[in-house]
C-alpha positions, 0 to 999 in steps of 0.5 A: 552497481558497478564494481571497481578494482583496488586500481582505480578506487577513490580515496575516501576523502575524495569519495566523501567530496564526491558524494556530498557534491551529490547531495548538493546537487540533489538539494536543489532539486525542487520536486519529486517529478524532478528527483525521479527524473534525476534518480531515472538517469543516474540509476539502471531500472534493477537499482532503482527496484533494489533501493525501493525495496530496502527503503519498504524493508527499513520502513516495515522494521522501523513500524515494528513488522515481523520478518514473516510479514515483511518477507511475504509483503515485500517478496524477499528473504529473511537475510535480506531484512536481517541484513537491513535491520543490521543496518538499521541498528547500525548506522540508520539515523539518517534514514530515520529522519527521512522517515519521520519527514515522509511520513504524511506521504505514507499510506496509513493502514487503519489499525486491527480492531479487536473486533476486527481479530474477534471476526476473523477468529470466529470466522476461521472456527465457524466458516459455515456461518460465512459460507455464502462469502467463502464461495464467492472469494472462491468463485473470483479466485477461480475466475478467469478474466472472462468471469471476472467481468461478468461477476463485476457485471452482476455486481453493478446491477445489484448496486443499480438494483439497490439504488433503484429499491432505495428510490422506490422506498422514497416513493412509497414514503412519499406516497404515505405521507400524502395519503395522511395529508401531509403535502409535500412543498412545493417548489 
């Protein structure tokens, strides 16, 4: 953002006006594809990355994240959420309510079972018992793009594979039940 010497700053009522102009102009906006565009214009691509990334911040606060999580998801310091959860603290009731409005626009996670945080403990203290899906997480991570299309390739003839036993099973129990006289209707 631009930075401005004492010289040419508004005065703060001037600058009020201004910005509730701005949201004048901004409520008449009828769509999200048209508040993009506008945003688009008005903002350089840093800025609009700068602002996105504060709103994922305040959001993570807001639903009770721990900084370590926060900074490891969004990339960022832990000054950097201090210093939005200042805000939060401080003056972030307006961004609170459009928390509250967006909220059937949010990804929703499914919460961590018990069971979930039982399997990942047991996991973690026996991995022997899990040793065929550890060296497969370990073969993808190793892979190179090449593999990685090939794995997926495997991957889809297993499905196939299991598509095709689950029609031979239908087959099989639709041959039993026409040796036992049960005919099948014909239609």
């Amino acid at each position: 953002m631009s930075k401005y010497s004492p010289h040419n700053r508004l005065s703060d009522t001037a600058a009020g006006e201004i910005f509730i102009q701005f949201c004048r102009y901004l409520s008449e906006l009828r769509s999200p594809q048209e508040m993009a565009q506008a945003f688009g214009d008005l903002l350089s691509k840093q800025e609009v990355a700068m602002i996105a990334k504060r709103l994922q911040i305040a959001i993570h606060l807001i639903d009770g994240h721990k900084y370590s999580y926060i900074c490891k998801q969004i990339k960022t310091s832990p000054a950097t959420v201090a210093r939005i959860n200042l805000w939060l603290q401080e003056a972030g009731e307006g961004f609170r309510l459009l928390y509250e409005r967006g909220a059937k626009y949010r990804i929703k996670k499914r919460p961590s079972s018990v069971w979930e945080k039982e399997r990942r403990y047991v996991r973690r203290k026996y991995p022997m018992y899990f040793w065929p899906q550890l060296l497969m997480e370990e073969i993808a991570r190793q892979a190179n793009a090449r593999q990685r299309t090939r794995i997926l390739g495997v991957m889809r003839l297993l499905e196939r594979k299991g598509k095709l036993t689950k029609d031979i099973e239908a087959l099989r129990s639709f041959l039993e039940r026409s040796e036992t006289g049960i005919r099948p209707s014909s239609s």
